[in-house]
Each structure stands twice: as C-alpha cells, then as structure tokens.
BATORRO-752809 format. One line per field, with one value per residue: z, y, x of N, C-alpha, C in turn. Coordinates in pm, 1 decimal. Atoms other than C-alpha are relative to their C-alpha. Layout:
n_c3 [Z/...]
n_c2 [Y/...]
n_c1 [X/...]
ca_c3 [Z/...]
ca_c2 [Y/...]
ca_c1 [X/...]
c_c3 [Z/...]
c_c2 [Y/...]
c_c1 [X/...]
//
This chain:
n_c3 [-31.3/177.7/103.7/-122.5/-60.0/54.8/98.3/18.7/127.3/148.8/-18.4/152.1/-16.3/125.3/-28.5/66.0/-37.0/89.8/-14.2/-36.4/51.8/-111.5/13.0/177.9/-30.3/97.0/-41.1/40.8/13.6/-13.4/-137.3/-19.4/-104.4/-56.1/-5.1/-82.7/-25.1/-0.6/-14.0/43.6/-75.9/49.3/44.8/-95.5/-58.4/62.1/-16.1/48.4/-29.4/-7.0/-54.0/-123.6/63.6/-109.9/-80.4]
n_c2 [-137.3/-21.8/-125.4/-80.1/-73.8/84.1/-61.7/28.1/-64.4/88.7/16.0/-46.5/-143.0/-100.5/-120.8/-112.9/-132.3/13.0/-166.5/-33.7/-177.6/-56.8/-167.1/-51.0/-191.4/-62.0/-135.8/-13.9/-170.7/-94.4/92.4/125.5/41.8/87.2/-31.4/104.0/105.4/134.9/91.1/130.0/58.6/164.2/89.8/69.8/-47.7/-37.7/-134.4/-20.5/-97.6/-68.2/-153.2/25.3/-136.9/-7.4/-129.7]
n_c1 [34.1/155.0/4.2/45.1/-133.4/-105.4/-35.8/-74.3/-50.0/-41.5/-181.2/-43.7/37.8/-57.1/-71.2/-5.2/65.9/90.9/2.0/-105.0/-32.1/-121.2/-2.3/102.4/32.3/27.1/68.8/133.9/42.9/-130.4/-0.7/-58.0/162.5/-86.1/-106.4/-92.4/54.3/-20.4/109.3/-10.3/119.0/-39.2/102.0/103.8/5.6/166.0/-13.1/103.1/-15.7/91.6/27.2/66.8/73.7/62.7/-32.4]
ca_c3 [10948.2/10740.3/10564.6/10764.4/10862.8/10730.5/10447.9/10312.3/10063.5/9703.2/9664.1/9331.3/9437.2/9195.9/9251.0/9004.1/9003.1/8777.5/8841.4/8850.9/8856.3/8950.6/9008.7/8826.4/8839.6/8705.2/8642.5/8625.6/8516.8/8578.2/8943.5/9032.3/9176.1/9177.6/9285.1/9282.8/9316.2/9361.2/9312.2/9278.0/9307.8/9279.8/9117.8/9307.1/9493.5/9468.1/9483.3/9527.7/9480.1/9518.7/9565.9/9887.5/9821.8/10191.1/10268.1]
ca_c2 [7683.9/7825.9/8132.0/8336.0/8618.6/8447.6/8693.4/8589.0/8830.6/8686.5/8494.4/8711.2/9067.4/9309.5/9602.0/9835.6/10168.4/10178.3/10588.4/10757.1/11175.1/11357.1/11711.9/11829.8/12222.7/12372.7/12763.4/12910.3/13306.2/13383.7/13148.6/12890.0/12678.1/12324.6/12305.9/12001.0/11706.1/11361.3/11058.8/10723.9/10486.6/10099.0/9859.1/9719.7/9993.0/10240.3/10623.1/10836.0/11213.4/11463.2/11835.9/11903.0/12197.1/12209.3/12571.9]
ca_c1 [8902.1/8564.6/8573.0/8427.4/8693.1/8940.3/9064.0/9368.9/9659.3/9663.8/9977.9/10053.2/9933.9/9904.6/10130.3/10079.4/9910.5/9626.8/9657.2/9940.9/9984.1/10293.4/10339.7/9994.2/9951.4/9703.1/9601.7/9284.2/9247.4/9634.8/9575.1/9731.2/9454.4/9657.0/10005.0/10239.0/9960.3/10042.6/9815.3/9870.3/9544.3/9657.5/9480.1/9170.5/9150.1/8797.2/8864.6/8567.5/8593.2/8312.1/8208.0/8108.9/7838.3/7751.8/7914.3]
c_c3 [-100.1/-1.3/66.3/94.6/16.6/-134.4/-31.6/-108.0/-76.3/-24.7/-88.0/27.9/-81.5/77.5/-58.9/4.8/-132.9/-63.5/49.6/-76.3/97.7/-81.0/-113.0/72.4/-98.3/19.8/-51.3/16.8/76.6/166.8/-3.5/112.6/44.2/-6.4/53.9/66.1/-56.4/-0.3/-23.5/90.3/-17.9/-28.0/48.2/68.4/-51.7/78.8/-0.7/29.9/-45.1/40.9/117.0/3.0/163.8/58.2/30.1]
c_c2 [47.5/166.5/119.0/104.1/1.0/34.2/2.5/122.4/-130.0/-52.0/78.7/137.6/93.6/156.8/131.8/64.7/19.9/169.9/86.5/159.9/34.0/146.0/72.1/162.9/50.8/144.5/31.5/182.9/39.5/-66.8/-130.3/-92.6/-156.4/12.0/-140.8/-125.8/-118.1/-88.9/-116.7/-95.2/-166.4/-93.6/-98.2/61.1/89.7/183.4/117.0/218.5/89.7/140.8/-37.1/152.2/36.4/171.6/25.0]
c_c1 [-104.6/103.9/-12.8/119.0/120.8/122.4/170.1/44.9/-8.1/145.8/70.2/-96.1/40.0/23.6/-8.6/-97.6/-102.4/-50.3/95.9/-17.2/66.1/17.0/-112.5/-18.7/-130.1/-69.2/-159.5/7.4/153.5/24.8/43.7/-85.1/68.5/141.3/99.9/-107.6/54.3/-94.6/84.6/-156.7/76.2/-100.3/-130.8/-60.2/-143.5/55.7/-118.3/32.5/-151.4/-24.8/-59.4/-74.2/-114.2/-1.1/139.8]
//
C-alpha cells in the first residue's frame, strides 16, 4: 500500500494537554467580561485566535 492517503494514529499517542484553563474570569472596570472559560489545547494540536475588527 504507498503512502499516499494512508495516514496512520501513532502507536504511542500523546495525550496530554499542552494547555489547560479552567474556570478563568476575568473583570474589567467593575465588569465581568470573562466568565467560567474552559480550554484545553492537546499537544500537536495548532490554536489560532484573532480579533476580528470587521464590525
């Protein structure tokens, strides 16, 4: 069989979370702007966060 679309799991997959946040709050001027965020990114993985200054 070639290669070619052929994408196999790693026999030894890494499990762990390379980013881990639980329950983050945070205030801004007496506001409560985050509330109770969760993250977890896992290791390998590609997270991309950005303003979106469209409107």
């Amino acid at each position: 069989m070639s290669a070619r679309g052929s994408l196999q799991p790693a026999e030894n997959p890494i499990t762990e979370n390379i980013v881990e946040v639980g329950d983050l709050r945070f205030t801004y001027n007496k506001r409560e702007v985050l509330k109770g965020i969760n993250l977890n990114i896992p290791c390998g993985n590609i997270l991309s966060i950005n303003k979106n200054s469209s409107g």
